[in-house]
ChimeraX commands (.cxc) that place a marker at each C-alpha (Angstrom):
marker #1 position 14.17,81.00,33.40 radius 0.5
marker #1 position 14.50,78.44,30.70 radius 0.5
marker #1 position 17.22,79.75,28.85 radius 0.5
marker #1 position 19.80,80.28,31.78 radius 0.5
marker #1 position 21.78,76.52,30.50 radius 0.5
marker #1 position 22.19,78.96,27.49 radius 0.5
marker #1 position 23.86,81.61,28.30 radius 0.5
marker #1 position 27.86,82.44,29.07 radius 0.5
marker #1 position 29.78,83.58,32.00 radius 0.5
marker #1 position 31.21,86.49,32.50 radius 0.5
marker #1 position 34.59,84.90,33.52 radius 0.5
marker #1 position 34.06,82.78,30.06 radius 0.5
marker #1 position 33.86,85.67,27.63 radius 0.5
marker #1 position 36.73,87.38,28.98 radius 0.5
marker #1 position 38.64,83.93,28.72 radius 0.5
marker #1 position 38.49,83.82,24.88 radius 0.5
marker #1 position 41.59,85.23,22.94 radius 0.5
marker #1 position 39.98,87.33,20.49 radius 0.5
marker #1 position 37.94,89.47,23.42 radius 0.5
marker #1 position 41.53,90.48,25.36 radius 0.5
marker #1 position 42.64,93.59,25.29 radius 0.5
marker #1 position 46.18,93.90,24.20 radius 0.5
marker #1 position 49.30,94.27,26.02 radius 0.5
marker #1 position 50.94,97.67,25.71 radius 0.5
marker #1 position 54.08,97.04,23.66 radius 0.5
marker #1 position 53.31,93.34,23.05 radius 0.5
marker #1 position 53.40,93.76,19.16 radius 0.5
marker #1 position 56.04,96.67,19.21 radius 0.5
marker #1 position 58.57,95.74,16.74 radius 0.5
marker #1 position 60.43,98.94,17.38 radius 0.5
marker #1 position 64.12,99.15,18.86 radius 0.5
marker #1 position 66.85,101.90,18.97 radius 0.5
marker #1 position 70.15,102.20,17.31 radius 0.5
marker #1 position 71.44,101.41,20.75 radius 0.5
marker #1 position 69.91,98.36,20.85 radius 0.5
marker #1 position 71.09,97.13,17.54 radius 0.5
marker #1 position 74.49,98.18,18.13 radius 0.5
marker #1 position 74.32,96.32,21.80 radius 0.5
marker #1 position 73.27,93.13,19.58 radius 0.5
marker #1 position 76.19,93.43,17.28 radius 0.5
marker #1 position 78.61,93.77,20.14 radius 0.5
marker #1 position 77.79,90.85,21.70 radius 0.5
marker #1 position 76.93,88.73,18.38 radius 0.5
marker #1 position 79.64,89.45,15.63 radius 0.5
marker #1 position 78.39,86.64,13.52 radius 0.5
marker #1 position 75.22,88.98,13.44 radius 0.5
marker #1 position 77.36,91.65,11.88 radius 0.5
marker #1 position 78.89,89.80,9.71 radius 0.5
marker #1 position 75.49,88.71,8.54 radius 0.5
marker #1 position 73.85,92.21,8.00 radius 0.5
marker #1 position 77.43,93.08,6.36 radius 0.5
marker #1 position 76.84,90.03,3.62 radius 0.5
marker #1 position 73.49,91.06,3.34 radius 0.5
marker #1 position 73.86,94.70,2.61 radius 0.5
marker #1 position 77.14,93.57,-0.43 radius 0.5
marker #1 position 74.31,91.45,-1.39 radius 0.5
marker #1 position 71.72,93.95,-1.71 radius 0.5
marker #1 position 74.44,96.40,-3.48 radius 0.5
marker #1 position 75.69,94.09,-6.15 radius 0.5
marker #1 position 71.55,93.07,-7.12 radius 0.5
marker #1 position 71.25,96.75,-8.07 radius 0.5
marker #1 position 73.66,96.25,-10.64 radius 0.5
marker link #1:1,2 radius 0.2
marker link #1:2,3 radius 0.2
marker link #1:3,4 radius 0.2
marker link #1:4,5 radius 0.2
marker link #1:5,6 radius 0.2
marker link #1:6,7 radius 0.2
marker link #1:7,8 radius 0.2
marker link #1:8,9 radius 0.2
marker link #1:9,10 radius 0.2
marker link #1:10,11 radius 0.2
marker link #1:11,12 radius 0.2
marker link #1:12,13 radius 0.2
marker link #1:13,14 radius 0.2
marker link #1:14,15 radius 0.2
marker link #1:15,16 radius 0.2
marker link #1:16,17 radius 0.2
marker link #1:17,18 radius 0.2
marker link #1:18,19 radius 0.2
marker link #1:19,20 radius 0.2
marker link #1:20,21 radius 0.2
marker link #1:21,22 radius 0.2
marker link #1:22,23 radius 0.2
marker link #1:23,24 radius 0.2
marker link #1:24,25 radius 0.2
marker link #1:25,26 radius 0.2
marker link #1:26,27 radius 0.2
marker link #1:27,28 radius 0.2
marker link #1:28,29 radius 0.2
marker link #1:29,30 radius 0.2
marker link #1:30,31 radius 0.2
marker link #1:31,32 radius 0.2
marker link #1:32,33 radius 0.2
marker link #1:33,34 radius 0.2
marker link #1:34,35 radius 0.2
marker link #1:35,36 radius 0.2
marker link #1:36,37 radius 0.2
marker link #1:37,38 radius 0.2
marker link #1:38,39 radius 0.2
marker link #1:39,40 radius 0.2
marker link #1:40,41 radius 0.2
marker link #1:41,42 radius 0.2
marker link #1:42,43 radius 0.2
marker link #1:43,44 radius 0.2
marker link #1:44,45 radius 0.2
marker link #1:45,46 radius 0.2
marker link #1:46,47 radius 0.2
marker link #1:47,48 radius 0.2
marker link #1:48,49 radius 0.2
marker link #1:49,50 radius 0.2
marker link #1:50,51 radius 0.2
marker link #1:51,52 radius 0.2
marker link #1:52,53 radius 0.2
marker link #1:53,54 radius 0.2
marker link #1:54,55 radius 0.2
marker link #1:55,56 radius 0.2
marker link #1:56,57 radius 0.2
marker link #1:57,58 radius 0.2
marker link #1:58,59 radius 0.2
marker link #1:59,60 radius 0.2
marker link #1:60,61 radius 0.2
marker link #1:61,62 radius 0.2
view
């Protein structure tokens, strides 16, 4: 068969990015109030970020 140089693997395809399937949850941006409130516990810098950025937020709409 002349065109076998020509053609792709099977193993080759399934290589490439694009033709993965993806990853349950991968690309879930989701999380629970728990979750935020176990960040803040542990980070209070965090808090005191979101708390700037909410007085922020409040004195624009004025």
């Amino acid at each position: 068969m002349p065109n076998e140089q020509n053609e792709v693997s099977k193993a080759d395809v399934q290589s490439v990015k694009l033709n993965k399937l993806p990853v349950a949850g991968a690309a879930d941006t989701e999380f629970s109030a728990e979750e935020a409130a176990e960040v803040f516990q542990h980070n209070p810098a965090a808090n005191e970020t979101a708390a700037n950025e909410s007085a922020k937020e409040a004195l624009d709409e004025f």
